[in-house]
C-alpha positions as CSV (number, residue, x, y, z in Angstrom):
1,X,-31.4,24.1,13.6
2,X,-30.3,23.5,17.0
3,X,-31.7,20.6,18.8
4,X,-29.9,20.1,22.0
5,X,-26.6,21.0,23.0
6,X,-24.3,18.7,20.9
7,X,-26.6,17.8,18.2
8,X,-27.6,20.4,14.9
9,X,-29.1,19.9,11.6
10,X,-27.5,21.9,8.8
11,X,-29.6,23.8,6.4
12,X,-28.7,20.7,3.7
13,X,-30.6,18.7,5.8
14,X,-27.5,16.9,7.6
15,X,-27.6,16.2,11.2
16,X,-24.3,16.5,12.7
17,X,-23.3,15.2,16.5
18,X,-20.7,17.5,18.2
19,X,-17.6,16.0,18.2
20,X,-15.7,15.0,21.5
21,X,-18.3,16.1,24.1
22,X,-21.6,15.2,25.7
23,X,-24.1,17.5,27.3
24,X,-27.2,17.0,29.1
25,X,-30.2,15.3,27.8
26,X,-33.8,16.9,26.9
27,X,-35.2,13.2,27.4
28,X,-35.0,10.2,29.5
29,X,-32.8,7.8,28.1
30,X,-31.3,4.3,28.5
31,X,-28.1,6.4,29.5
32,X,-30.2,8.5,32.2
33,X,-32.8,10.7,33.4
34,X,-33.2,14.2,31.7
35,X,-32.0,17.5,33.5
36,X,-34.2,19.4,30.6
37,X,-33.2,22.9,32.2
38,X,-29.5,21.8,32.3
39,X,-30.4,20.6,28.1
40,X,-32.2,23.5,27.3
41,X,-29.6,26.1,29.0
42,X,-26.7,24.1,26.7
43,X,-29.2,24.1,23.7
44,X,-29.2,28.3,23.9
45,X,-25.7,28.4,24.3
46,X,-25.0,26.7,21.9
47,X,-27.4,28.2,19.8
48,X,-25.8,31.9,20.7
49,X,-22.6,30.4,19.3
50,X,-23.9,29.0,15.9
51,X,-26.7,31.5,14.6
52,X,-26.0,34.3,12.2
53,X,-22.4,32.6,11.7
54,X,-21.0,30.7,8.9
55,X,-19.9,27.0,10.4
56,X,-17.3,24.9,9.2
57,X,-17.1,21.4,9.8
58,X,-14.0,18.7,10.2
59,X,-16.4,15.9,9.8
60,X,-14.9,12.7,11.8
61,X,-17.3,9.8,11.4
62,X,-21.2,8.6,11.2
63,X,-22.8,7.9,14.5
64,X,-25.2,4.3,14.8
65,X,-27.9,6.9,14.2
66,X,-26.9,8.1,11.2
67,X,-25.5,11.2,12.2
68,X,-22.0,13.3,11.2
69,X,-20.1,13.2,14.3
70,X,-17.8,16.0,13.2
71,X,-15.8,19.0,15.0
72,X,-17.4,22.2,14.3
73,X,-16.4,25.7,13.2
74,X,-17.2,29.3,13.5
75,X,-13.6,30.8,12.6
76,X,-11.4,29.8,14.5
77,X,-13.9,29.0,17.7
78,X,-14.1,25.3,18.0
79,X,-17.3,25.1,19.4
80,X,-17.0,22.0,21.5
81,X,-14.2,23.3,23.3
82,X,-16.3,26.3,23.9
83,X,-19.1,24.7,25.3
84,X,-16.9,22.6,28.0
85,X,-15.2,25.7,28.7
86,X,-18.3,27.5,29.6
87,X,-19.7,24.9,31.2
88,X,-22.4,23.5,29.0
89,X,-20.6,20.5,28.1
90,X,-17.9,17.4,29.1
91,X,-15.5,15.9,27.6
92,X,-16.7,12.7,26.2
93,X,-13.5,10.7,27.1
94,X,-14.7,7.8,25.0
95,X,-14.9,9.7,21.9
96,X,-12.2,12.8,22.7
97,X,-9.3,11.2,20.4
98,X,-10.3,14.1,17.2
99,X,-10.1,16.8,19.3
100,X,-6.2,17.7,20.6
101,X,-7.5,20.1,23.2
102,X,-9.3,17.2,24.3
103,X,-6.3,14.9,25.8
């Protein structure tokens, strides 16, 4: 299941935080206002990336929220370097240390 653009739930139930990037929010939050058709156009895409395809993680840490903060897979497509290179998606400077391509 895809939820936003850097947040899915695997079908064992784990919920797993993009690693390295940030995209925009479906929701107002105490970080900022939602752009929900900016969220929901990264959500697809990200969704066109994952579905159908076996995914591999490179799981990094647990988030305060209790999710896997991990890189993802599909092959050899890392998928959060795909979504800032198509646009979907920044870097998350704060949190880009796992991720070489990244730096």
């Amino acid at each position: 299941y895809v939820y936003d653009g850097d947040t899915i739930t695997m079908q064992s139930g784990e919920k797993v935080r993009l690693a390295c990037i940030d995209t925009p929010e479906l929701r107002d939050n105490r970080h900022g206002k939602a752009d929900k058709p900016a969220a929901l156009a990264a959500r697809d895409y990200l969704r066109s990336l994952l579905y159908g395809r076996e995914v591999a993680l490179q799981r990094v840490t647990q988030d305060r929220y209790g999710r896997t903060v991990a890189r993802v897979f599909t092959g050899s497509l890392d998928v959060s370097q795909q979504m800032v290179a198509s646009g979907h998606a920044v870097i998350y400077t704060r949190y880009s240390q796992p991720c070489p391509w990244a730096q």
